[in-house]
C-alpha positions as CSV (number, residue, x, y, z in Angstrom):
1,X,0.0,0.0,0.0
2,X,0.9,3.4,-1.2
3,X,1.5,5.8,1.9
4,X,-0.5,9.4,0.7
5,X,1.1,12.6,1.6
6,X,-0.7,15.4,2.4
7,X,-2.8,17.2,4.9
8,X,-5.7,16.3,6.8
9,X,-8.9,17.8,7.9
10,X,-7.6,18.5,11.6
11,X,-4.7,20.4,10.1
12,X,-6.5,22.5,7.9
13,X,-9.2,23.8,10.8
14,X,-6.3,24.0,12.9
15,X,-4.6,26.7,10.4
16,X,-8.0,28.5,9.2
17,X,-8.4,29.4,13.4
18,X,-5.3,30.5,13.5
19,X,-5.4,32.6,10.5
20,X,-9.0,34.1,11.6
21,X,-7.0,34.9,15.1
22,X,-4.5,36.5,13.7
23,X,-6.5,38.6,11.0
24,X,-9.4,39.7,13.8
25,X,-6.1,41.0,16.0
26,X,-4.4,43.0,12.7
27,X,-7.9,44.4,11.9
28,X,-8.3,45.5,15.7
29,X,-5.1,47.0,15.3
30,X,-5.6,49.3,12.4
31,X,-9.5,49.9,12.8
32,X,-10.5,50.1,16.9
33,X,-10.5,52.7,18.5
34,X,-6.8,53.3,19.6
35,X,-5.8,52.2,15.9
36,X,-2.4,52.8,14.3
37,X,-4.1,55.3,11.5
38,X,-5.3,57.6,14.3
39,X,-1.9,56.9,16.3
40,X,0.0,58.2,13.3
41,X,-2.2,61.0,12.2
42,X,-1.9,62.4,15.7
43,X,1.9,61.7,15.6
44,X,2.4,63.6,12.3
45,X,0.0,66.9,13.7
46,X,1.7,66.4,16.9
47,X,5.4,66.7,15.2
48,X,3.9,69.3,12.6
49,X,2.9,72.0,15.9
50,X,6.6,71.1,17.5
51,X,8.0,72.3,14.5
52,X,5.5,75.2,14.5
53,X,6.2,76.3,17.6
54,X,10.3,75.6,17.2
55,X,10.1,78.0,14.8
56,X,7.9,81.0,16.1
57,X,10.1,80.6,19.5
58,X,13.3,81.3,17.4
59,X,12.0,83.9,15.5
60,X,10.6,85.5,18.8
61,X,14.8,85.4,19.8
62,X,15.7,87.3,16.6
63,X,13.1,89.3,17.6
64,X,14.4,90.3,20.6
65,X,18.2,90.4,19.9
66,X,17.2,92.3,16.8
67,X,15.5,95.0,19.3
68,X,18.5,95.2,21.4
69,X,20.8,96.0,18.8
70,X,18.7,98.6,16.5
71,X,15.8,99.8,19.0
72,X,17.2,99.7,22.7
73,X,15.5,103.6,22.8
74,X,12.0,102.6,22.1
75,X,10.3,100.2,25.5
76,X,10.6,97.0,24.6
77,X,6.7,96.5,25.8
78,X,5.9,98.8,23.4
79,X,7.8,97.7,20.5
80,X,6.7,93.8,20.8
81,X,3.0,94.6,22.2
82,X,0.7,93.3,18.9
83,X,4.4,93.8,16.6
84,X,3.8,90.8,14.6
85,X,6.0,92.6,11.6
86,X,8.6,92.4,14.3
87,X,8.2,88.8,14.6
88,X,7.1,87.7,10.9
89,X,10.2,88.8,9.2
90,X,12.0,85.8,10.7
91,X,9.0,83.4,9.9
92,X,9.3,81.2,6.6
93,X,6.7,78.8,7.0
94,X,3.7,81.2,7.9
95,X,2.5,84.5,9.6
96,X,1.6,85.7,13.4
97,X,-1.6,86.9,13.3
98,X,-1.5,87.9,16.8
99,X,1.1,88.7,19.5
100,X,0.3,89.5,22.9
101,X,3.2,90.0,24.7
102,X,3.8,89.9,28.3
103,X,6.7,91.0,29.4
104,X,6.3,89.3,33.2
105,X,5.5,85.2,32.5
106,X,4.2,83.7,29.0
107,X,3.4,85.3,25.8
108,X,0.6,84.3,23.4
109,X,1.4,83.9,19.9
110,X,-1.3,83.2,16.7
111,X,0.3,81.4,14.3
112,X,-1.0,80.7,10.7
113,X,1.0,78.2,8.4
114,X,1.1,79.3,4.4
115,X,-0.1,76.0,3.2
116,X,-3.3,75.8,5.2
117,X,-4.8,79.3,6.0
118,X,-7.5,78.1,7.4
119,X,-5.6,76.3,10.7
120,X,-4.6,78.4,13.5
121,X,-1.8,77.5,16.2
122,X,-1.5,79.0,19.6
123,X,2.0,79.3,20.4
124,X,3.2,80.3,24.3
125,X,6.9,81.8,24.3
126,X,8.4,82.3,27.9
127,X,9.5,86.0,27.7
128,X,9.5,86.9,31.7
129,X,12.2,89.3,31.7
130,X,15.3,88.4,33.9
């Protein structure tokens, strides 16, 4: 007698559970609610507002040294209260439509990116004075 090769009925259930296991944890995964799509969505807005506020922060230092070296005469309250031009010149990626300076804790800047008018970042710059 002929030995036959191949697999049996047992086997073959054995591998379609484990294959529905598997696939029910990968779809879990990408479509529940703490999926990988939202996970990297929030990662890429996330690293998009660090970059943001990177930015506004060191144009906010040009700003400033910018101020001591051309316009030490004029208050600097004065000069950086609602100045966005100050500010803006040193931007590349977008415009301050706002700056509301506070010359004693945490400034409030509004930041809006070029590619997407229509989103608006709140940036806080630590200006206390020392």
């Amino acid at each position: 007698m002929r030995k036959q090769n191949g697999i049996t009925m047992i086997t073959l259930i054995i591998t379609i559970i484990v294959m529905v296991i598997l696939a029910g944890v990968s779809i879990s995964a990408v479509v529940g609610d703490d999926n990988v799509i939202l996970r990297a969505r929030k990662t890429v807005a996330d690293t998009e507002k660090a970059k943001i506020d990177e930015e506004v922060k060191e144009a906010w230092g040009n700003a400033v040294i910018e101020y001591w070296e051309y316009s030490s005469e004029v208050d600097k309250e004065e000069y950086f209260q609602n100045n966005v031009a100050a500010i803006n010149k040193f931007l590349k990626t977008g415009q301050l439509t706002s700056f509301n300076y506070d010359p004693n804790g945490t400034s409030i800047a509004i930041f809006v990116p070029n590619d997407n008018p229509d989103k608006e970042y709140q940036i806080e710059i630590e200006t206390k004075q020392e």
